[in-house]
DRENDO-1510 file (C-alpha; in Angstrom, 1 decimal, always signed):
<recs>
REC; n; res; u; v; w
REC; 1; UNK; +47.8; +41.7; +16.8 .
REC; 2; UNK; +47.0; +41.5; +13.0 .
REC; 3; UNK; +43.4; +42.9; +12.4 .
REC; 4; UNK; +40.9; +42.2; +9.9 .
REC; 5; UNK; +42.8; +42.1; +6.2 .
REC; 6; UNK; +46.1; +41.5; +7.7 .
REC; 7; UNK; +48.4; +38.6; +7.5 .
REC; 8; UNK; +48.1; +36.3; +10.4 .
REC; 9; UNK; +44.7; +37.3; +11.7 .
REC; 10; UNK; +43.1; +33.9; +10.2 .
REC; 11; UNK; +45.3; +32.5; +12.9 .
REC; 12; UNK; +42.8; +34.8; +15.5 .
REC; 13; UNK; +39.4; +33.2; +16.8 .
REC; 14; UNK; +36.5; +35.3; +16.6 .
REC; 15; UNK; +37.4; +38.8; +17.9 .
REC; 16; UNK; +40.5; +37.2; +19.9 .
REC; 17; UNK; +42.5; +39.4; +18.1 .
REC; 18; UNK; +41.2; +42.4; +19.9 .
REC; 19; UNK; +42.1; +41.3; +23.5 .
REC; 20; UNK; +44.9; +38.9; +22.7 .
REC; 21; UNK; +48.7; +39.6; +22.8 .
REC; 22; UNK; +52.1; +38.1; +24.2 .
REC; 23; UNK; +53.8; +39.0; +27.7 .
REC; 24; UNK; +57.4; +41.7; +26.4 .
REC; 25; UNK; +60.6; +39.7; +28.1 .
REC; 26; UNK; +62.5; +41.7; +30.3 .
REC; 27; UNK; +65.9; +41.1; +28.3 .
REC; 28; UNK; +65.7; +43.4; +25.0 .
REC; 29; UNK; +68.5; +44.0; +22.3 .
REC; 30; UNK; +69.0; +47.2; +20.7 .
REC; 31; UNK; +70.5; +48.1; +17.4 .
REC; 32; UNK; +72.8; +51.2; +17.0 .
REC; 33; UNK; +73.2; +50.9; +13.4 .
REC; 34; UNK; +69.3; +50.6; +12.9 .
REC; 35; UNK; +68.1; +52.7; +15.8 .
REC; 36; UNK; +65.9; +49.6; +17.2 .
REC; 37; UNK; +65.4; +47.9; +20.0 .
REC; 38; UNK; +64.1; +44.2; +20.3 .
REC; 39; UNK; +62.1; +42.8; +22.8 .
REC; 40; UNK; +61.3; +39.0; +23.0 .
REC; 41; UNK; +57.7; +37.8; +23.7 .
REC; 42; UNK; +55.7; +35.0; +25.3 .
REC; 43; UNK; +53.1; +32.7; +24.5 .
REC; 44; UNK; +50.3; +34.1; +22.7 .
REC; 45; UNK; +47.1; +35.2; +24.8 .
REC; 46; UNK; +44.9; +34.4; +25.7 .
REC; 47; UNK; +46.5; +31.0; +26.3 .
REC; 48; UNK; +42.8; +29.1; +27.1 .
REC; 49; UNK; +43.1; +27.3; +23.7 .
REC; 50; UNK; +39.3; +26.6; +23.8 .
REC; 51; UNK; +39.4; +30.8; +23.6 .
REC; 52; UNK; +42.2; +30.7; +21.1 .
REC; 53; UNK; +41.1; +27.8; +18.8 .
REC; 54; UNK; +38.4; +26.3; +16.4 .
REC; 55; UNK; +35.2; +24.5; +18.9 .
REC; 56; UNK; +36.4; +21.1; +17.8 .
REC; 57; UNK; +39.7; +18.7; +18.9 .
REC; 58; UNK; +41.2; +19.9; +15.8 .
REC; 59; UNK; +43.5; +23.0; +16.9 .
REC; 60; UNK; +45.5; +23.4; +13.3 .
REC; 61; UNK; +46.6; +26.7; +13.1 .
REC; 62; UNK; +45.6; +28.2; +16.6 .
REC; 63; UNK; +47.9; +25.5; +18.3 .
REC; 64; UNK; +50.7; +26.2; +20.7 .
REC; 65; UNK; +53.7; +24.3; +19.1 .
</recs>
């Protein structure tokens, strides 16, 4: 998860950030020619969206789309 000062932790509530994260897919993909391997993720977490987003109806940025 970005931290403080890194792209995309606006996006974090509070100290979200610290504890937050997304569930690694079983399925991954690796990459000879790069030497990586890529693993799909879940939903952000923590999914309670009250946890997640701003204390009004108005989820912008922190919503699940």
């Amino acid at each position: 998860m970005p931290g403080p000062g890194e792209p995309g932790n606006e996006t974090w509530k509070a100290d979200s950030w610290k504890l937050g994260g997304g569930t690694a897919w079983l399925v991954a993909s690796y990459d000879a020619e790069r030497d990586l391997a890529y693993f799909g993720t879940s939903n952000p977490a923590p999914w309670n969206a009250l946890v997640r987003g701003p204390d009004s109806s108005d989820f912008g940025p922190y919503a699940n789309p």
